[in-house]
C-alpha positions in Angstrom: 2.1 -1.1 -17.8 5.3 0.0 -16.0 4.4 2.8 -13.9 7.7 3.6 -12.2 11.1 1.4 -10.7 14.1 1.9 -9.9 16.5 -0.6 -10.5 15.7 -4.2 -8.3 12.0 -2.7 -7.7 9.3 -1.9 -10.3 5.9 -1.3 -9.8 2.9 -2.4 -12.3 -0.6 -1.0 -13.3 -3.2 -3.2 -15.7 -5.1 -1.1 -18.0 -8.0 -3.9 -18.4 -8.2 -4.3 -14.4 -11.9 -4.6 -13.1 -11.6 -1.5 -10.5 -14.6 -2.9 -8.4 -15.4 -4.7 -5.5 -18.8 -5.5 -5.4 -20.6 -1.6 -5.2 -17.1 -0.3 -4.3 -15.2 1.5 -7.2 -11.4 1.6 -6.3 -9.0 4.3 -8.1 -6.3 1.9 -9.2 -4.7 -1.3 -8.2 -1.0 -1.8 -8.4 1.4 -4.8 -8.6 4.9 -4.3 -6.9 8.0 -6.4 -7.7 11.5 -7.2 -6.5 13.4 -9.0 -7.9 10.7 -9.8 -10.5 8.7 -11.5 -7.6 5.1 -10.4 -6.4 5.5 -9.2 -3.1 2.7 -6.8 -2.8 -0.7 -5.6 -4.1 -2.0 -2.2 -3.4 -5.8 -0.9 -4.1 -6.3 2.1 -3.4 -9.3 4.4 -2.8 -8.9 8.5 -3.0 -12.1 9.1 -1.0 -14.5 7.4 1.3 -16.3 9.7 3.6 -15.7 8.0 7.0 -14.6 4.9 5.6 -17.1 2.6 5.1 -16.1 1.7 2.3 -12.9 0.6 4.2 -15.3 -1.5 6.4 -16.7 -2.8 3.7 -13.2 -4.3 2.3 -11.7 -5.5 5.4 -15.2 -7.0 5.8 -15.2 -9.1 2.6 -11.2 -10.0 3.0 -11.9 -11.6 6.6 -14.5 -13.1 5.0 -12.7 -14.3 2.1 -9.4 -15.2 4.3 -10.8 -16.4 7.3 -8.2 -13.9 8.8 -9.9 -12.7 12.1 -8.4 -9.6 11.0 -7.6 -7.0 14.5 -9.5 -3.3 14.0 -8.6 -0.4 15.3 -10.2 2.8 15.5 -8.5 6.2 16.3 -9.9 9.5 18.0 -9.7 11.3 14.2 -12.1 8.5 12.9 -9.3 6.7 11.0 -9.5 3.0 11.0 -7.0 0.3 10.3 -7.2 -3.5 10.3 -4.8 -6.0 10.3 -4.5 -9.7 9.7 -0.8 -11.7 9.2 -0.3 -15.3 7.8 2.8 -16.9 7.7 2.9 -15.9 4.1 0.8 -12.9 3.8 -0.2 -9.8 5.2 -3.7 -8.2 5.1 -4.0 -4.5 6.0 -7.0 -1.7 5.4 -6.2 1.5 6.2 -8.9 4.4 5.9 -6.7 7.2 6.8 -8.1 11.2 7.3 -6.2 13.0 4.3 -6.4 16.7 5.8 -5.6 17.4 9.0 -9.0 18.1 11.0 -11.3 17.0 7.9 -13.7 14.6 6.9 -11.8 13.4 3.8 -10.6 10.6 4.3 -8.6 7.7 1.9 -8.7 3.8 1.8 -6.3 1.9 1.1 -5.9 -2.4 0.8 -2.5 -4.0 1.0 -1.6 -7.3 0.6 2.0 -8.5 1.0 4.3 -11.2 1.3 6.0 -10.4 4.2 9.3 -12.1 3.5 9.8 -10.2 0.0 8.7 -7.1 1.5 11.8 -7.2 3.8 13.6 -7.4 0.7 11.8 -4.5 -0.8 12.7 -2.7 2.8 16.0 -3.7 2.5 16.5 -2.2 -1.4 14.5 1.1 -0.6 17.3 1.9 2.5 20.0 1.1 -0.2 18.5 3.1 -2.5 17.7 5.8 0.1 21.6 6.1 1.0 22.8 6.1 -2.5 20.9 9.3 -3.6 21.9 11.0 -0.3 25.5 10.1 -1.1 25.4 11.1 -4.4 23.8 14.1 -3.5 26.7 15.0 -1.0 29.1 14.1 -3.8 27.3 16.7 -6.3 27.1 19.1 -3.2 30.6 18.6 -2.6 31.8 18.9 -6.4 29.4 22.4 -7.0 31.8 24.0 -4.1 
C-alpha cells in the first residue's frame, strides 16, 4: 500500500506485516524508496514507558548483526543506539515525546546509507521547489 510520495520518493506500508518482535508489538513498519530502490525501513513504536522496549530491540539487532552497536543515554532518559556498516545503518531511538514527561516513543531504522544521501539530496530539491513556488504564488496574489 502506497502511503504517501512525492515524485522520486515513495513510501510503503504492508497490510499482512507481522507487527511483532518477539513480546514487542510495533505500531507500523514502513518501506521507503527512491528511485524505486530500498533505502530504508522504519518500525516504529508510539509508546514505551522508559524505553525498554527500545532496549529490547537494539538488543536483539546487535545480536542479530553482530553490530557492537554505540548507546547513549541522555539526562531526559532518552536513549539512542547506533551501529554503521559499510552498507547499512542501524539506529534505535526511544525519544521523550512531551517535553518533561514520561511518554516516550521508539523508533528502529535501518538504511542504506548511500541511497539515503540520495533521498537527502531529493528532499532539499524538493524542499526549495515548494518554497519557490510558494514565493511565486506570494508574488502573483500581490
Amino acid at each position: 500500500m502506497l502511503e504517501k510520495g512525492h515524485h522520486r520518493n515513495k513510501t510503503y506500508y504492508r497490510s499482512n506485516d507481522e507487527l511483532k518482535f518477539g513480546d514487542i508489538t510495533v505500531d507500523e513498519i514502513s518501506y521507503s524508496y527512491i528511485d524505486e530502490k530500498l533505502y530504508s525501513i522504519n518500525i516504529n513504536l508510539e509508546q514505551d514507558p522508559y524505553c525498554h522496549n527500545a532496549e529490547t530491540l537494539a538488543s536483539a539487532l546487535n545480536k542479530k548483526y553482530q553490530a557492537s552497536m554505540k548507546a547513549t543515554v541522555f539526562s531526559t532518559g532518552e536513549h539512542f543506539w547506533k551501529a554503521q556498516f559499510v552498507n547499512l545503518e542501524l539506529a534505535v531511538s526511544c525519544t521523550n515525546i512531551f517535553s518533561g514527561g514520561k511518554f516516550f516513543s521508539t523508533s528502529v531504522h535501518i538504511s542504506e546509507p548511500l541511497l539515503y544521501k540520495v533521498y537527502e539530496q531529493h528532499l532539499d530539491l524538493v524542499i526549495r521547489e515548494n518554497k519557490k513556488s510558494n514565493s511565486e504564488k506570494a508574488a502573483s496574489d500581490l
